[in-house]
C-alpha positions as CSV (number, residue, x, y, z in Angstrom):
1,X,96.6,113.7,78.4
2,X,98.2,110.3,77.5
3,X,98.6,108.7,74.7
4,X,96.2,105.9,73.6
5,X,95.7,103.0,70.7
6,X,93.0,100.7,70.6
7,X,93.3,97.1,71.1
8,X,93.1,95.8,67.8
9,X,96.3,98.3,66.5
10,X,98.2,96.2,69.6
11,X,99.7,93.2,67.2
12,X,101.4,96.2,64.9
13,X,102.5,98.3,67.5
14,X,106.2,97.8,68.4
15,X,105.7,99.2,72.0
16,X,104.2,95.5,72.7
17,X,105.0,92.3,73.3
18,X,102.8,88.7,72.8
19,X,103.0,86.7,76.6
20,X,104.1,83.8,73.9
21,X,107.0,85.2,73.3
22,X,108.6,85.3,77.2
23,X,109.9,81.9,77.9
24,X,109.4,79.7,80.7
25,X,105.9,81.4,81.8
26,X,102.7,79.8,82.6
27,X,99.5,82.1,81.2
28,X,95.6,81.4,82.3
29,X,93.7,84.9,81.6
30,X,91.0,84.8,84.5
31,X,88.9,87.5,82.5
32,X,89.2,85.5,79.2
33,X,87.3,82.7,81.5
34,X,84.6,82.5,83.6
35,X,86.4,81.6,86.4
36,X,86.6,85.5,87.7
37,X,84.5,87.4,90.0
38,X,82.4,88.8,87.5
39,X,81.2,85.3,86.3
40,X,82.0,85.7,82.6
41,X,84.5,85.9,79.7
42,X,85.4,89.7,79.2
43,X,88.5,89.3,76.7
44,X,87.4,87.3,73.8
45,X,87.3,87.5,71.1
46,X,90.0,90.6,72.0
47,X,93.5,88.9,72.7
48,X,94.4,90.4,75.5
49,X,97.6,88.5,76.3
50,X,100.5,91.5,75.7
51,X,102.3,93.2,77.5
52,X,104.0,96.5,77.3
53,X,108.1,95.7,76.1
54,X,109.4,97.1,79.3
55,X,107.3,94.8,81.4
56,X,107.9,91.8,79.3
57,X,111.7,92.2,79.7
58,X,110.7,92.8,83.7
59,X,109.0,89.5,83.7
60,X,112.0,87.7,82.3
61,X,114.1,89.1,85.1
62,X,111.4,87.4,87.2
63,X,112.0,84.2,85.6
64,X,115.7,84.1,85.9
65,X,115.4,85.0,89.4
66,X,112.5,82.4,90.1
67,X,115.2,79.7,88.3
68,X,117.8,80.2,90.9
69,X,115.7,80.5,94.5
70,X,113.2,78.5,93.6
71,X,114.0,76.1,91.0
72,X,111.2,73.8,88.7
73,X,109.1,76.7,89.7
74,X,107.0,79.0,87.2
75,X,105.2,82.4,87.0
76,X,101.6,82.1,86.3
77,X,100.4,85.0,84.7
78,X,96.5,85.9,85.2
79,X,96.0,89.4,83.6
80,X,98.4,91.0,81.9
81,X,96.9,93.6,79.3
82,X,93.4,94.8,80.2
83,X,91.7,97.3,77.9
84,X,90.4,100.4,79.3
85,X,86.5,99.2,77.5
86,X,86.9,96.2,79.9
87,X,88.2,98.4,82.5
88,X,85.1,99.9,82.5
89,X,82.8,96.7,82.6
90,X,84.1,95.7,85.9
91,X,83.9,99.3,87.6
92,X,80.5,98.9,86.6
93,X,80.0,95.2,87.8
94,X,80.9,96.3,91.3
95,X,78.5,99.7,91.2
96,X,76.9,100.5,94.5
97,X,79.5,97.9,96.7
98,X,82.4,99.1,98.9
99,X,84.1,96.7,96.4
100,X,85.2,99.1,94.1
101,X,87.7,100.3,96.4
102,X,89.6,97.1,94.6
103,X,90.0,98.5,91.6
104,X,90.9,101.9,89.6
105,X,88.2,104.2,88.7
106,X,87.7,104.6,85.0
107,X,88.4,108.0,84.9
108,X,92.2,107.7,86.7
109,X,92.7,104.1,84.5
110,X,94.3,100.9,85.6
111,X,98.1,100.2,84.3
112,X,96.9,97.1,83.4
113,X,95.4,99.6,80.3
114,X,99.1,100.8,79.6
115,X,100.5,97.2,79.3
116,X,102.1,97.7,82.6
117,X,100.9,96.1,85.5
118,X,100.3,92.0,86.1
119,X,98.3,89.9,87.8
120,X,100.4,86.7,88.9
121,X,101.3,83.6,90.9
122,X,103.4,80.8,91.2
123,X,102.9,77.3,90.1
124,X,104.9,74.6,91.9
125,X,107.1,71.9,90.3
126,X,103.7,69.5,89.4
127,X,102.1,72.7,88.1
128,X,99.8,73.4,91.1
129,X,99.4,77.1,92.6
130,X,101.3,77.9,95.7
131,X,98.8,78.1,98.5
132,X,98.5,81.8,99.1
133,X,96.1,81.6,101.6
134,X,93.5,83.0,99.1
135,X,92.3,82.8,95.9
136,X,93.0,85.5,92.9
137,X,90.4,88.2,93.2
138,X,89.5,87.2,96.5
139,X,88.4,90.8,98.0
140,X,88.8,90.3,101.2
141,X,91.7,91.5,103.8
142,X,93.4,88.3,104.0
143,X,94.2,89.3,100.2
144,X,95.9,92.4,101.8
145,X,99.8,92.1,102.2
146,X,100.0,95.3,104.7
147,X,97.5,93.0,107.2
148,X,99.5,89.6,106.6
149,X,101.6,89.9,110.1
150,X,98.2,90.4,111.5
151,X,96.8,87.4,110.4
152,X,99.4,85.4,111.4
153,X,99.1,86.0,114.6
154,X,95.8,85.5,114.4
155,X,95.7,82.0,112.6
156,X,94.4,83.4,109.8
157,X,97.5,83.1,107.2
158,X,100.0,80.2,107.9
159,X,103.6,81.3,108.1
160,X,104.2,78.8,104.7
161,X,101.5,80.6,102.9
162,X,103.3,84.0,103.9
163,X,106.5,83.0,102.5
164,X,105.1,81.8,99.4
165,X,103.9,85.6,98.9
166,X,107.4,86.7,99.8
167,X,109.1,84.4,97.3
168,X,106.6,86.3,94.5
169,X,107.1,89.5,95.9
170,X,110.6,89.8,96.2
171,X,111.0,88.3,92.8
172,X,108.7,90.8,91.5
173,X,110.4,93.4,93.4
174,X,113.9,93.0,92.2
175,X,112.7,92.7,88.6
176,X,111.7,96.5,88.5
177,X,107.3,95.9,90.0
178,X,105.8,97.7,92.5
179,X,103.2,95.6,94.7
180,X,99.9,97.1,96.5
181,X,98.6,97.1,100.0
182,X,95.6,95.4,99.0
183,X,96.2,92.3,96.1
184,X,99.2,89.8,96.7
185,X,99.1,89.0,93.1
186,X,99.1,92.4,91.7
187,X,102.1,93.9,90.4
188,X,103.2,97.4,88.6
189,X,106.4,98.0,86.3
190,X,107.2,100.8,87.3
191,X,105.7,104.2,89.0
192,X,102.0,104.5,88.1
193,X,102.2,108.3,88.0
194,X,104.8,108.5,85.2
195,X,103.0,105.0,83.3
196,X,100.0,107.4,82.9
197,X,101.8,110.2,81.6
198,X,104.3,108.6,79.1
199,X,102.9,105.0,78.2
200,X,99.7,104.7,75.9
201,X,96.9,103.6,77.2
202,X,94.9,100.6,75.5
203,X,91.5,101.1,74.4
């Protein structure tokens, strides 16, 4: 069974680091707005920007590598540290819907929960996100990089918004994250089997 500490022990615990303290970052917490699928603020009044030490330094790598191929550039982090309590809420907001395929069931535990796993994208020079050809959380295939030749063909995706995906995923690649068939913007440091066993889990 892994380890776990609640969410409030998180500003003692050396095993984490504050987003604040990784330069050169932008941060906009979807689930400490309303502007996620669920409708409403799920964070607050938790802070819930951290991130494990080993995927803060990961992100740094990200940042160096984003200064040389793509310079004035900037990661935009959208979740970062998601407690396993709010975890839960959004299993249960998408009860009953073939939605929930989109997200890990309560019971295996998202690496966001370990500190360990980001949501991100890429803000342009003027601070605008890159046109990804969706929005975060959209749950629909054209989220889904394994279909993304697909819908190129099709007309669906545009070959620019493509290789804005690939900039973000091969930066995030040679920093150390692992990316999913289903979410361009989601991102984990690391294996997920061996996060679960050796990382504590946030409460």
């Amino acid at each position: 069974m892994s380890r776990t500490i609640r969410s409030e022990e998180i500003t003692g615990s050396p095993e984490f680091r504050h987003l604040s303290t990784i330069a050169d970052i932008g941060v906009d917490l979807r689930y400490a707005t309303p502007d996620n699928f669920v409708g409403r603020d799920l964070y607050s009044p938790q802070d819930c920007a951290w991130l494990h030490t080993d995927a803060a330094a990961a992100i740094e790598r990200v940042v160096a590598t984003l200064a040389t191929r793509a310079p004035g550039h900037k990661l935009l982090i959208l979740d970062a540290l998601r407690p396993h309590s709010v975890q839960i809420e959004l299993w249960d907001a998408l009860a009953g819907t073939d939605l929930q395929m989109y997200l890990a069931p309560p019971e295996r535990g998202s690496i966001h929960s370990f500190g360990m796993a980001v949501d991100v994208t890429i803000l342009d020079a003027a601070g605008r996100e890159l046109d990804m050809g969706t929005g975060f959380d959209d749950m629909t295939e054209l989220s889904h990089p394994i279909l993304e030749e697909k819908h190129l063909a099709s007309g669906a995706l545009t070959a620019a918004q493509i290789a804005n995906r690939k900039l973000l995923r091969d930066a995030m690649t040679e920093a150390g994250f692992v990316g999913i068939n289903s979410e361009w913007w989601h991102f984990d440091c690391g294996d997920r089997v061996q996060v679960r066993a050796t990382y504590a889990k946030v409460l």
